[in-house]
C-alpha positions as CSV (number, residue, x, y, z in Angstrom):
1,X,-11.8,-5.0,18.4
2,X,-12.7,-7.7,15.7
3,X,-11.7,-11.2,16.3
4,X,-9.0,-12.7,14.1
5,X,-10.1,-13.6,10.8
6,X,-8.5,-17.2,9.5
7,X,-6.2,-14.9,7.0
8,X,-5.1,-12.7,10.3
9,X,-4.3,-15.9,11.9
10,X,-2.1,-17.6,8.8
11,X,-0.1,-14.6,8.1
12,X,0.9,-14.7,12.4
13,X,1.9,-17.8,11.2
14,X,3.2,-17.5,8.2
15,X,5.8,-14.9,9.5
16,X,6.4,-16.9,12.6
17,X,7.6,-19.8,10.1
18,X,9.8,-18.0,7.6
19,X,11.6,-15.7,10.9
20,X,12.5,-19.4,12.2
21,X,14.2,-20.4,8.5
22,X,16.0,-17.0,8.6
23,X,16.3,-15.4,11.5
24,X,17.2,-11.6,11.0
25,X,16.7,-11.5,7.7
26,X,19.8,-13.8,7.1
27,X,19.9,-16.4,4.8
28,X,21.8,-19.4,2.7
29,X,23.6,-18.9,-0.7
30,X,20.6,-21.0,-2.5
31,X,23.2,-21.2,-5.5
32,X,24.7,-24.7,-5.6
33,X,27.0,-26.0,-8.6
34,X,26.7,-29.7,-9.7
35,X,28.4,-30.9,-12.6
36,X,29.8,-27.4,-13.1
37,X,26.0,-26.2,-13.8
38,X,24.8,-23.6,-11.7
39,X,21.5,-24.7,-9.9
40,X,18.8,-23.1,-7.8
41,X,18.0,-25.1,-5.2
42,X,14.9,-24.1,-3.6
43,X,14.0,-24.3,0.3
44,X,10.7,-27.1,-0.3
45,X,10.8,-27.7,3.3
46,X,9.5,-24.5,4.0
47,X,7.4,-24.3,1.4
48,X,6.0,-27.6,3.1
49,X,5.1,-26.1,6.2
50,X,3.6,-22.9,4.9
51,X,1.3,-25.5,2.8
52,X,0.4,-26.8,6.1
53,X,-1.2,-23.7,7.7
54,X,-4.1,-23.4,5.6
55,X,-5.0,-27.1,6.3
56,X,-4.6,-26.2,10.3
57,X,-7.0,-23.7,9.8
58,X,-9.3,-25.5,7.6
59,X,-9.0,-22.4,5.4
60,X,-11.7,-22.2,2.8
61,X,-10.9,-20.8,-0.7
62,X,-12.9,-17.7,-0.2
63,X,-10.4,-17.3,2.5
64,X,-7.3,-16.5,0.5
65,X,-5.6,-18.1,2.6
66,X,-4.8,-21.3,0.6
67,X,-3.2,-19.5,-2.7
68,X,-1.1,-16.9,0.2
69,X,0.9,-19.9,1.3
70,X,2.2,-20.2,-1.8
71,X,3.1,-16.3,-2.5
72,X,4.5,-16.0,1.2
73,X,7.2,-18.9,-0.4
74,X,7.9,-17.5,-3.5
75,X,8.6,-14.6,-2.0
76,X,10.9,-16.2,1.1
77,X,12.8,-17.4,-2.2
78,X,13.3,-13.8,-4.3
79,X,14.7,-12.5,-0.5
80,X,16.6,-15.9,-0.3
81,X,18.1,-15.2,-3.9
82,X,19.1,-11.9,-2.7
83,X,16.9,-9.3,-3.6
84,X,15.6,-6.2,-1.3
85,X,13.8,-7.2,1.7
86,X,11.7,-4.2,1.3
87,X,10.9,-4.4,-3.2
88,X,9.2,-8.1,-2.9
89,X,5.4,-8.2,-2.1
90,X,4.1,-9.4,-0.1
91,X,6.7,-7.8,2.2
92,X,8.0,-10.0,5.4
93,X,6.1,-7.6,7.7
94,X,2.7,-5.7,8.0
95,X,2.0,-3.9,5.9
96,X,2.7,-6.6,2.9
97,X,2.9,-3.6,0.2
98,X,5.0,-0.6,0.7
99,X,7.3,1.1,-2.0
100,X,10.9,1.2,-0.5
101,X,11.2,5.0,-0.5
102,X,8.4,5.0,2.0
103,X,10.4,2.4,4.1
104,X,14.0,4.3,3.6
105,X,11.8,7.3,5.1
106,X,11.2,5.8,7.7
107,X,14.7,4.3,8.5
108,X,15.5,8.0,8.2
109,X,13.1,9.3,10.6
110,X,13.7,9.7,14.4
111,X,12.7,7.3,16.6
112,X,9.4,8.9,17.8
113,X,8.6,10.0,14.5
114,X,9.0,6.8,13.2
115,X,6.8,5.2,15.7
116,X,4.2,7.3,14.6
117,X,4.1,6.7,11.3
118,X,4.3,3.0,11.4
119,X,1.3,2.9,13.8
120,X,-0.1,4.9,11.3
121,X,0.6,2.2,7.9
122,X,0.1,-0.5,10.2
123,X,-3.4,0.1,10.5
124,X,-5.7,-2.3,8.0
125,X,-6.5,-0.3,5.1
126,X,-4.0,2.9,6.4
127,X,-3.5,4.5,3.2
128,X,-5.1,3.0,-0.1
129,X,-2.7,2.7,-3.0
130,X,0.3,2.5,-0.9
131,X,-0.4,0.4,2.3
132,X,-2.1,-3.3,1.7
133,X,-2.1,-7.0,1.4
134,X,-2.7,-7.0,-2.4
135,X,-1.4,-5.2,-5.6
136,X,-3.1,-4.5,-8.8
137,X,-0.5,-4.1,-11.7
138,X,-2.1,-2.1,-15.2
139,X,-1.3,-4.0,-17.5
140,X,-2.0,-3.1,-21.4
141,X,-5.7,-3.4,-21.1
142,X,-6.9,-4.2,-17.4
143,X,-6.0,-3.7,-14.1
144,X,-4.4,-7.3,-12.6
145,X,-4.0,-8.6,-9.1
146,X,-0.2,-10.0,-9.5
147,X,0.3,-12.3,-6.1
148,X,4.4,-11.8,-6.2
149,X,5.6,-9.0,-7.2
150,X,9.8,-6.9,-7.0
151,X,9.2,-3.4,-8.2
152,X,10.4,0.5,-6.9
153,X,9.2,3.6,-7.8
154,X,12.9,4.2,-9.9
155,X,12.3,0.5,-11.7
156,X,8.9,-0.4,-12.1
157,X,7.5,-3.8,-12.2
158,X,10.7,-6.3,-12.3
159,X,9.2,-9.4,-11.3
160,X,5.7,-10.0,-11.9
161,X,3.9,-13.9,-10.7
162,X,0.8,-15.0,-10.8
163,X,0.0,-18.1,-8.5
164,X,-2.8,-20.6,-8.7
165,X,-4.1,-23.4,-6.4
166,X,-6.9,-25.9,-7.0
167,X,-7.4,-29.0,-4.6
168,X,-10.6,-30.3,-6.1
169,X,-12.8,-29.7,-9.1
170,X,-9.9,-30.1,-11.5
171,X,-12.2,-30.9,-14.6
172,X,-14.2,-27.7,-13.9
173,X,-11.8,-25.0,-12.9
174,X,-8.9,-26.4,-15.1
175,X,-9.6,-24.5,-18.3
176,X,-10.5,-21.2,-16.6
177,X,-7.1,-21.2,-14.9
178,X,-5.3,-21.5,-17.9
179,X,-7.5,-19.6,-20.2
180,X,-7.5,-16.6,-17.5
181,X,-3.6,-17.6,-17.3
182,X,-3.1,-17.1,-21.5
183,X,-4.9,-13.5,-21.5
184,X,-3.2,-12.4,-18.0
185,X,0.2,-12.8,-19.6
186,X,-0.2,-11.0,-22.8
187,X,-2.1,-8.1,-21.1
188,X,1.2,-8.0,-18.5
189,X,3.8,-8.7,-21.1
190,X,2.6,-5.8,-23.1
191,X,2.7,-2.9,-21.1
192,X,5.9,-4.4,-19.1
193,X,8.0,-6.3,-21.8
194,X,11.2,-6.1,-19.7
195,X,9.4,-7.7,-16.3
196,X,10.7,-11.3,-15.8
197,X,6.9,-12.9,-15.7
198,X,6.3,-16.1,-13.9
199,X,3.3,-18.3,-13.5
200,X,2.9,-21.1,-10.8
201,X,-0.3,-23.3,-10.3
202,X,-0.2,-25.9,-7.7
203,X,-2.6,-28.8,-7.5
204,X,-4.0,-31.6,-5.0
205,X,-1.4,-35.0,-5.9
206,X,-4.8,-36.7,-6.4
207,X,-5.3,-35.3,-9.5
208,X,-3.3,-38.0,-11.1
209,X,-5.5,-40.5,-9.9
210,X,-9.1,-38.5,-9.7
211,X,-8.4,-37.1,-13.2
212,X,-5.2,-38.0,-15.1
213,X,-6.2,-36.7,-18.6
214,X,-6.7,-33.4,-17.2
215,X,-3.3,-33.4,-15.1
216,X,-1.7,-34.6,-18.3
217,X,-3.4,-31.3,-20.4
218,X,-2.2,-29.3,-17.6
219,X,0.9,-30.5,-17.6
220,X,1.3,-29.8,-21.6
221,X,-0.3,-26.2,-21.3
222,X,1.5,-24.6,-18.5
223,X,4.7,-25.7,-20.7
224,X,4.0,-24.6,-23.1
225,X,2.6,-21.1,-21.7
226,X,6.8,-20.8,-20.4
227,X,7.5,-21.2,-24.3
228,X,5.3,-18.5,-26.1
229,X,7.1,-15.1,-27.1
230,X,4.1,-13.3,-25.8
231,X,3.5,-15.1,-22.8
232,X,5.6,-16.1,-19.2
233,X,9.0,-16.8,-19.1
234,X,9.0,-19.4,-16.9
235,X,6.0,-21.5,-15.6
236,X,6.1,-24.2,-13.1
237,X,3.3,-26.8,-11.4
238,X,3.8,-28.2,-8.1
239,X,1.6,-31.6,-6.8
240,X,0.8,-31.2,-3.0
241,X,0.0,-35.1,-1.1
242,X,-2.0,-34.4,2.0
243,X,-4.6,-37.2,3.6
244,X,-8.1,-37.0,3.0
245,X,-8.8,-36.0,6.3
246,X,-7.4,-32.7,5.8
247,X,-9.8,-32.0,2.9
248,X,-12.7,-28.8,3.7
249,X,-15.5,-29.8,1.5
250,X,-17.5,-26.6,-0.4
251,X,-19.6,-26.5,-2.9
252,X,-18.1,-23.8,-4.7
253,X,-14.4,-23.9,-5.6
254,X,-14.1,-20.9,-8.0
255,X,-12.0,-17.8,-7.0
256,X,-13.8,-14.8,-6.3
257,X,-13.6,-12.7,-9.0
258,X,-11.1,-9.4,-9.1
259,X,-12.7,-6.3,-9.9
260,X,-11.7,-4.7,-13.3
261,X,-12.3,-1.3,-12.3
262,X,-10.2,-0.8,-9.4
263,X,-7.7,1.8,-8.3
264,X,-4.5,1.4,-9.4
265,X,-2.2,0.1,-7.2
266,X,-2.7,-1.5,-3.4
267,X,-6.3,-2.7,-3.0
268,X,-7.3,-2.4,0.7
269,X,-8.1,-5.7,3.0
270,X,-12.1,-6.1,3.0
271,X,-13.8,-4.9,6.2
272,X,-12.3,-1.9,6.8
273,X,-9.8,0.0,9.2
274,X,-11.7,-2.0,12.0
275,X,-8.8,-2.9,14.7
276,X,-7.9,-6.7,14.9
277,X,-7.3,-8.9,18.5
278,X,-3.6,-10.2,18.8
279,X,-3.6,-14.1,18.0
280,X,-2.0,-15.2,21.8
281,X,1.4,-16.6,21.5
282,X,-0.2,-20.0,22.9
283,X,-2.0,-20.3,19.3
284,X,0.8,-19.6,17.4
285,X,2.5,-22.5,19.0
286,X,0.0,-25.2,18.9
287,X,0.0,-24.4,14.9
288,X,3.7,-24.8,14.6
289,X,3.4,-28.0,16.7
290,X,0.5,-29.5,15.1
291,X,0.7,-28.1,11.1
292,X,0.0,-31.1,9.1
293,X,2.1,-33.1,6.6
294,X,2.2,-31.7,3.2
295,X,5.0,-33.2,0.9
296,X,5.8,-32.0,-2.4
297,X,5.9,-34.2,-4.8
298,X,8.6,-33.1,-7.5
299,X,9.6,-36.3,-8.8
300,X,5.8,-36.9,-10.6
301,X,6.4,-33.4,-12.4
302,X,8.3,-32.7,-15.4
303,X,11.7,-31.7,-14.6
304,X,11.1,-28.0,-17.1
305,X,8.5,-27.3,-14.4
306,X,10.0,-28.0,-11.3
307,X,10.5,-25.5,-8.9
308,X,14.0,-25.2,-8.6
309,X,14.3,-24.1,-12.6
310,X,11.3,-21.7,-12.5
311,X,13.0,-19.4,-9.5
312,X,16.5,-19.6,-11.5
313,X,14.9,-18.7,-14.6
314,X,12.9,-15.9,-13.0
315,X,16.3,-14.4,-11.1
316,X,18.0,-14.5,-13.9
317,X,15.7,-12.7,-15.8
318,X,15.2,-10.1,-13.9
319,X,19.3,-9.9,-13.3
320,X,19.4,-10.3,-17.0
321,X,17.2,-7.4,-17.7
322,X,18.8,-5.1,-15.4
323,X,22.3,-2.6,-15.1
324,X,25.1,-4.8,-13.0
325,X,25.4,-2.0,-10.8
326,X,21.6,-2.8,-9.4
327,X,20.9,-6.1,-7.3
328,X,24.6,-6.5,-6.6
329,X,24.1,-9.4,-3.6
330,X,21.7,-10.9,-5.4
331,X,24.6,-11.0,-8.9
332,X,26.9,-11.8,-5.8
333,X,25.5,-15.0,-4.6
334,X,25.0,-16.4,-8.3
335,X,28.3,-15.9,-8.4
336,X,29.8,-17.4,-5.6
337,X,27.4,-20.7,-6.0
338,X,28.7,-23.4,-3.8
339,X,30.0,-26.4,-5.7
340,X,28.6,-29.6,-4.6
341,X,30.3,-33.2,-4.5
């Protein structure tokens, strides 16, 4: 068996994390009212500690595993809003993508059946184009990875965000982000027009010190990428402080590049169907008890791209776009928003 890769090891964590903010599945009207407005109020605590992870591991950015904190939240939050468990990707559980009529079939199975068959789509790479970590979404012209997705066979693509993270190198990876950002949008828009489409970047707090021209031209262009007709509708940047001591130096912070020509649908984990060790419960611990401190700085970002307007504008979207007979609990907690002294 192969030793735990530092991916294998965040997502133990990862699930460890979000299963102690809502344990079976249950969670908190995120609703709120204030001032008779209706608010989302995101979980940033969480999203805190998922941050952390990557910095336990000393992740690298060839890892993945730095921009998957980040999807793992967003997706906590469409689940926390109310939407199937089972139609956000990157799914709660192993494996991250599978279409809901494969997981009603096996609600619907007998027990020893079932068993079977989930050993089976457990395994890495089980089935490619419908068990994996990773989607690829056609869009008009090209095949793109989307890092959050909600979607069903009956609905297609519903809600469709891409996430990026930089923590160094702002000056030369800034304007491929948003460049890459501009033509990923159009190319999804296009071929799914009624998808609510999201984009989230999140960057080192640094930034503002290291290079404060650039945060400020990053601050202007993902606005304004929320306000094009043919672009996202709603966009959002997020400023992570962590201490130097935290930071994994590289000479090479560019993303690996995605590969235009792939299958559509799931694209299986790299290395194979090769069987992974466990990561002992003892490890799990020690990275819940020793995750450093991340803290999300919201109050040095524009209040537009905040995080608590980008998930509302992104649910209601999607609930916008939609019959009121589908996503009733999600409609339901809207609804029923808790009013707040």
């Amino acid at each position: 068996m192969a030793e735990p890769t530092a991916k294998d090891k965040a997502w133990v964590i990862f699930d460890r994390i979000i299963a102690d903010a809502s344990p079976k599945g249950i969670h908190t009207n995120p609703w709120r009212l204030v001032d008779d407005k209706r608010q989302y109020v995101p979980d940033i605590a969480i999203l805190e500690r998922l941050l952390g992870v990557p910095l336990y591991l000393k992740a690298t950015v060839r890892s993945g595993v730095r921009a998957l904190a980040i999807d793992v939240w967003l997706a906590y939050e469409l689940r926390r809003a109310g939407f199937e468990e089972d139609a956000v990707w990157p799914r709660a559980s192993h494996p991250r993508i599978l279409p809901v009529p494969i997981t009603n079939l096996l609600d619907a199975l007998p027990r020893a059946e079932r068993a079977k068959l989930l050993e089976r789509l457990t395994k890495k790479t089980a089935i490619p184009g419908v068990t994996s970590s990773s989607a690829s979404i056609l869009g008009k012209n090209y095949l793109k990875q989307v890092d959050v997705i909600m979607t069903d066979w009956a609905t297609g693509p519903e809600i469709l965000i891409s996430t990026k993270r930089m923590d160094s190198s702002y000056g030369k990876n800034a304007a491929n982000r948003i460049e890459e950002s501009y033509g990923d949008a159009k190319n999804l828009r296009l071929r799914h027009p009624m998808a609510a489409l999201g984009f989230l970047i999140a960057l080192r707090s640094d930034v503002k010190v290291k290079e404060p021209l650039i945060f400020d031209w990053l601050t202007d262009l993902v606005g304004k990428l929320g306000q094009e007709d043919d672009a996202y509708h709603a966009t959002s940047l997020l400023l992570m402080d962590y201490g130097d001591d935290l930071v994994v130096e590289e000479e090479d912070d560019d993303e690996e590049p995605e590969n235009p020509l792939a299958e559509v649908g799931a694209e299986p984990e790299p290395g194979g169907a090769e069987d992974v060790e466990e990561v002992p419960p003892y490890e799990i611990e020690a990275a819940l008890a020793g995750l450093p401190r991340v803290v999300i700085q919201e109050d040095l970002v524009e209040p537009h791209l905040r995080a608590s307007p980008f998930i509302a504008n992104i649910v209601n979207r999607a609930l916008d776009a939609t019959p009121i007979n589908l996503h009733k609990t999600a409609r339901a907690l809207r609804k029923n928003a808790a009013a707040v002294d």
